[in-house]
C-alpha positions in Angstrom: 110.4 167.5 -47.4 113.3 169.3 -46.5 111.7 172.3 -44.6 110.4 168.9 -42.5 113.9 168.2 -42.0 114.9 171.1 -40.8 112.0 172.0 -38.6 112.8 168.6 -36.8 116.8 169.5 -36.9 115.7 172.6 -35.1 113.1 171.0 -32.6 115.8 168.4 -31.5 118.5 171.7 -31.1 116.0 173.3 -28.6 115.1 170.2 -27.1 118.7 169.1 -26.1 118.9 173.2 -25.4 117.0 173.2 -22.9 118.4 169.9 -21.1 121.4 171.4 -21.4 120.0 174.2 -19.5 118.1 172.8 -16.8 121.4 170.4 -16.0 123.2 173.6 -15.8 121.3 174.5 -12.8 120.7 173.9 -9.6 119.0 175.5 -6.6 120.2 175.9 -3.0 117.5 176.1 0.1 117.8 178.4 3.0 118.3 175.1 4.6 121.1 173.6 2.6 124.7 174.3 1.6 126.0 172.7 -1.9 129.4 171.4 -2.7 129.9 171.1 -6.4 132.0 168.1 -7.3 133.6 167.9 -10.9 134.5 164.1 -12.2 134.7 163.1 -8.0 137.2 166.2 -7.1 135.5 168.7 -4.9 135.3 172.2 -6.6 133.8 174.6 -5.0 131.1 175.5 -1.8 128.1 177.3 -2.3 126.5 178.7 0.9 124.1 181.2 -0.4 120.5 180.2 -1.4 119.5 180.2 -4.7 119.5 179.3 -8.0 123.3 178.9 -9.4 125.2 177.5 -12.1 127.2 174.3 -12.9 128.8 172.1 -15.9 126.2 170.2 -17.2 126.7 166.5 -17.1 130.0 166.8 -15.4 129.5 168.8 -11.8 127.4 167.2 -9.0 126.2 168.8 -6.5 126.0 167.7 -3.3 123.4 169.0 -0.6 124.6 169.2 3.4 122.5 170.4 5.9 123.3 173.6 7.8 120.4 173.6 10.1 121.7 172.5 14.2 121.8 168.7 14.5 121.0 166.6 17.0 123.1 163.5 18.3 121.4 161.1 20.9 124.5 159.2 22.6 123.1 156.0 24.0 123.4 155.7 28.0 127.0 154.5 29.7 128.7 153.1 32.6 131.1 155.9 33.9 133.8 155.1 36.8 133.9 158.3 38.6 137.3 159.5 40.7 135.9 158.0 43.7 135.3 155.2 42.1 132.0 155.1 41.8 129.8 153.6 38.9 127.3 156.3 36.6 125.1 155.7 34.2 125.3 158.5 32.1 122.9 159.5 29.4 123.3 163.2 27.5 123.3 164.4 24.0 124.7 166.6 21.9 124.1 169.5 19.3 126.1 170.3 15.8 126.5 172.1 12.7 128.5 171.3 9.8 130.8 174.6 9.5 133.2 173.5 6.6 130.8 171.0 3.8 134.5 170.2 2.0 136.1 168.7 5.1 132.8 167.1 6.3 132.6 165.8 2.8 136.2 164.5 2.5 136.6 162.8 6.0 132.9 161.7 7.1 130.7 161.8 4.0 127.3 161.8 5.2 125.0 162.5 8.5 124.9 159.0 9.4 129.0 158.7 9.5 129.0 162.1 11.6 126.7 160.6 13.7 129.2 157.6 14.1 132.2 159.6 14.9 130.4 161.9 17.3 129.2 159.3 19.1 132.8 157.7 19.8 134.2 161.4 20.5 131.2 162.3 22.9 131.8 159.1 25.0 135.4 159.6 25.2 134.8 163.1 26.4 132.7 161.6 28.8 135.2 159.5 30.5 137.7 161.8 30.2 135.9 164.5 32.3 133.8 162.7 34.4 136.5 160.2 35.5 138.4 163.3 37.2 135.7 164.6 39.5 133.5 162.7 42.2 130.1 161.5 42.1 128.9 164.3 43.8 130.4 167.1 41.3 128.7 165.3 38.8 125.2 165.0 40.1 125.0 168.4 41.8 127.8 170.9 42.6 129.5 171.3 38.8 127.1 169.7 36.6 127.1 173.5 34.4 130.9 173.4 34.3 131.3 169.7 33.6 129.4 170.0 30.4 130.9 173.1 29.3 134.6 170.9 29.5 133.0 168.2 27.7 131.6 170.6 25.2 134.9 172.1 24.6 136.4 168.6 24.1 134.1 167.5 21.6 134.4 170.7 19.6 138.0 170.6 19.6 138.2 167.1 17.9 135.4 167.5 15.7 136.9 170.4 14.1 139.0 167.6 12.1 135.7 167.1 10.0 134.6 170.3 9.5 131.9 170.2 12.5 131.6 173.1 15.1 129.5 171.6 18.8 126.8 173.9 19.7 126.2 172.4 22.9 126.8 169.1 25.2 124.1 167.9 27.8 124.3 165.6 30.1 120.3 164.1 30.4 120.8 161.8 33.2 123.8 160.8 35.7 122.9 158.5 38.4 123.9 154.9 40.2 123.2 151.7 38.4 119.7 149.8 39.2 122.0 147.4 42.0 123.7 150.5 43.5 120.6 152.8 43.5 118.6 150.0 44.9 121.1 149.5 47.5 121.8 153.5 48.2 117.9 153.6 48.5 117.7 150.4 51.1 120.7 152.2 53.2 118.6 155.7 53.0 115.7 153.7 53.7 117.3 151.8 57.1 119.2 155.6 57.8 115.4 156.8 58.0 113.9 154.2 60.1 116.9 154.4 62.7 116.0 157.9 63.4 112.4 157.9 63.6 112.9 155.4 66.1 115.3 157.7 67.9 112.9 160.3 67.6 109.9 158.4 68.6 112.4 157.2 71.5 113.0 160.5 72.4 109.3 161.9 71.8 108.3 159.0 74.4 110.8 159.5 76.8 110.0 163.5 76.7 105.8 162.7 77.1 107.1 160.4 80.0 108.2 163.2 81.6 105.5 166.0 81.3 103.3 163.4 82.0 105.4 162.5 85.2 105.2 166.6 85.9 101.9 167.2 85.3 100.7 164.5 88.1 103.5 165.3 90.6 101.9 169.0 90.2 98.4 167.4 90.2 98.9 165.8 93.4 100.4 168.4 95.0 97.4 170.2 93.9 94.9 167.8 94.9 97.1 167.6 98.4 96.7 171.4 99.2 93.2 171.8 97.8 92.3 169.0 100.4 94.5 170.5 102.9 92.4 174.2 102.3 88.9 172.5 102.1 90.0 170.3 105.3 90.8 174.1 107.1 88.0 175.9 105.8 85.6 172.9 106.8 87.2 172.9 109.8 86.8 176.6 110.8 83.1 176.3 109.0 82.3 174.1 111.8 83.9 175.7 114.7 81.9 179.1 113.4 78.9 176.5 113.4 79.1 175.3 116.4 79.8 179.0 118.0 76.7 180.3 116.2 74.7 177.2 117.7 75.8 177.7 121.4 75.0 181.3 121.0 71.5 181.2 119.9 71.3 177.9 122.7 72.8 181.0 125.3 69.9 183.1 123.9 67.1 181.6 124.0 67.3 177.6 124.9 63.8 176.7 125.0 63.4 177.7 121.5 66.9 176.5 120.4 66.3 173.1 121.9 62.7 172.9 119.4 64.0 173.4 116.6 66.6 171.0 117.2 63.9 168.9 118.3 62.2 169.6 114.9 65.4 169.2 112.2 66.0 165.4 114.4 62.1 164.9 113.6 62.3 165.6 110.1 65.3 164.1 109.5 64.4 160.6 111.4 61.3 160.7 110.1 61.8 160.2 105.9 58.9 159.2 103.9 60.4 155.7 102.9 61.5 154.7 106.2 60.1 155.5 109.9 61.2 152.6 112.1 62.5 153.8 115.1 64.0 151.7 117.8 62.9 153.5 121.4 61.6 153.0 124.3 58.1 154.5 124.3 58.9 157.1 126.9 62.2 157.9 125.4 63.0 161.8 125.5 63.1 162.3 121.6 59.3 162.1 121.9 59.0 164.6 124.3 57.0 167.2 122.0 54.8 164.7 121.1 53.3 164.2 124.6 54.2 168.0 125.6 54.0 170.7 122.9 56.1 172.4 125.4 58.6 169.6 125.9 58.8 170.2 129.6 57.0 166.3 130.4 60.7 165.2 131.6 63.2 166.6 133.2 65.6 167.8 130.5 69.3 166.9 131.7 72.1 169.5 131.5 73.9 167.8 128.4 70.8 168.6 126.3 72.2 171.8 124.5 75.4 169.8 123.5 74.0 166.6 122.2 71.5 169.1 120.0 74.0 170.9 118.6 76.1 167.4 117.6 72.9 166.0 115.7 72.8 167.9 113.0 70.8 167.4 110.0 72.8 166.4 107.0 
């Protein structure tokens, strides 16, 4: 009976042992930092990862991320210098550099999160109200966040957080304004394609203009050539046919005789009004056209009938 007794005495010693034991430890992740607290009084910060010790039942450790936070700022109306309005949107990036001011003046994440907030926007106003719409959207966005950065960090280093980094997402008009920047772009456009289409008009106007002053001109002087050449054409015709009329005129005046025949005479049409003794027959009666007395305008009225 009493070796019972003190088999259970001694069970209940290791028991309480090892509680004693495992609630004198406590492990840190690569992830975490740990600030012991003793009876609600901070005591000390442990950084390294691990398995450390602490005072059972009295010390409580709490865990605080180390790991680079994120804070998502919702969007804001910003009054620029030249008094225009932005809607801004941009985020931020933090650690927690010192747990026991973090843990004495915020507490947790979610109250960092509150008091970054207010301190971002601030920032925001505070920079962005000094420069001009235009510095914000495109010539010093860099160095704009960089100041707001700065800002942020320097205040937040009253709880024990250091800023990595400050964006700024999104910076542009309100719906209204952008809807009424993009109507005035919109009417800007239209008023100079008009002007150029004006212009493109005006300048077809006058090649077109050009090109049939030089096409008439051309059309003139091509006439003016073929007229001459036609004309000296003919005058070498009609030399050529009172020289073979000097030559030989008998001959000259039938085959004049013959080109009036054939071209009188088509296939579709052979009326002829003549008298019946008419000299244009004359080589019908006389092969050798000497019937009738051939007057002296004879070589000049052949060479004028041409066939055409």
């Amino acid at each position: 009976m009493r070796n019972n007794f003190i088999g259970g005495v001694i069970a209940v010693v290791i028991v309480a042992a090892l509680i004693v034991g495992y609630s004198s430890l406590f492990a840190v992740y690569q992830t975490q930092q740990a600030l012991v607290v003793r009876l609600g009084q901070p005591v000390r910060v442990v950084n390294e990862p691990g398995l450390h010790v602490k005072v059972p039942f009295i010390d409580t450790v709490i865990a605080i991320d180390k790991r680079i936070l994120d804070l998502e700022a919702p969007p804001q109306e910003v009054i620029a210098s030249d008094q225009k309005r932005l809607v801004v949107d941009a985020f931020a990036r933090y650690r927690i550099q010192d747990p026991l001011r973090f843990y004495q003046t915020l507490g947790s994440i979610q109250g960092a999160n509150s008091q970054l907030s207010i301190l971002l926007n601030s920032a925001l106003r505070r920079v962005l109200g000094e420069v001009t719409f235009t510095h914000v959207v495109r010539d010093q966005r860099a160095d704009l966040m960089g100041r707001i950065r700065e800002l942020v960090d320097r205040e937040a280093g009253a709880y024990g957080i250091q800023v990595v980094d400050v964006r700024i997402r999104r910076a542009d008009l309100p719906e209204q304004n952008s809807q009424a920047v993009y109507q005035r772009m919109q009417t800007e456009r239209q008023r100079e394609a008009a002007e150029f289409r004006a212009q493109g008009a005006q300048r077809a106007q006058e090649i077109r203009s050009r090109a049939d002053r030089e096409v008439t001109v051309l059309v003139a002087d091509a006439q003016s050539q073929s007229e001459q050449i036609r004309g000296e054409g003919d005058a070498k015709r009609n030399q050529i046919f009172a020289d073979a009329f000097n030559q030989d005129q008998d001959f000259f005046t039938f085959y004049r005789s013959m080109q009036a025949y054939e071209t009188s005479l088509k296939p579709t049409d052979t009326r002829l009004v003549l008298k019946p003794d008419s000299s244009f027959f004359r080589y019908f009666n006389d092969p050798t056209g000497k019937g009738r007395t051939q007057p002296q305008a004879a070589p000049n009225a052949a060479a004028a009938a041409p066939a055409r």
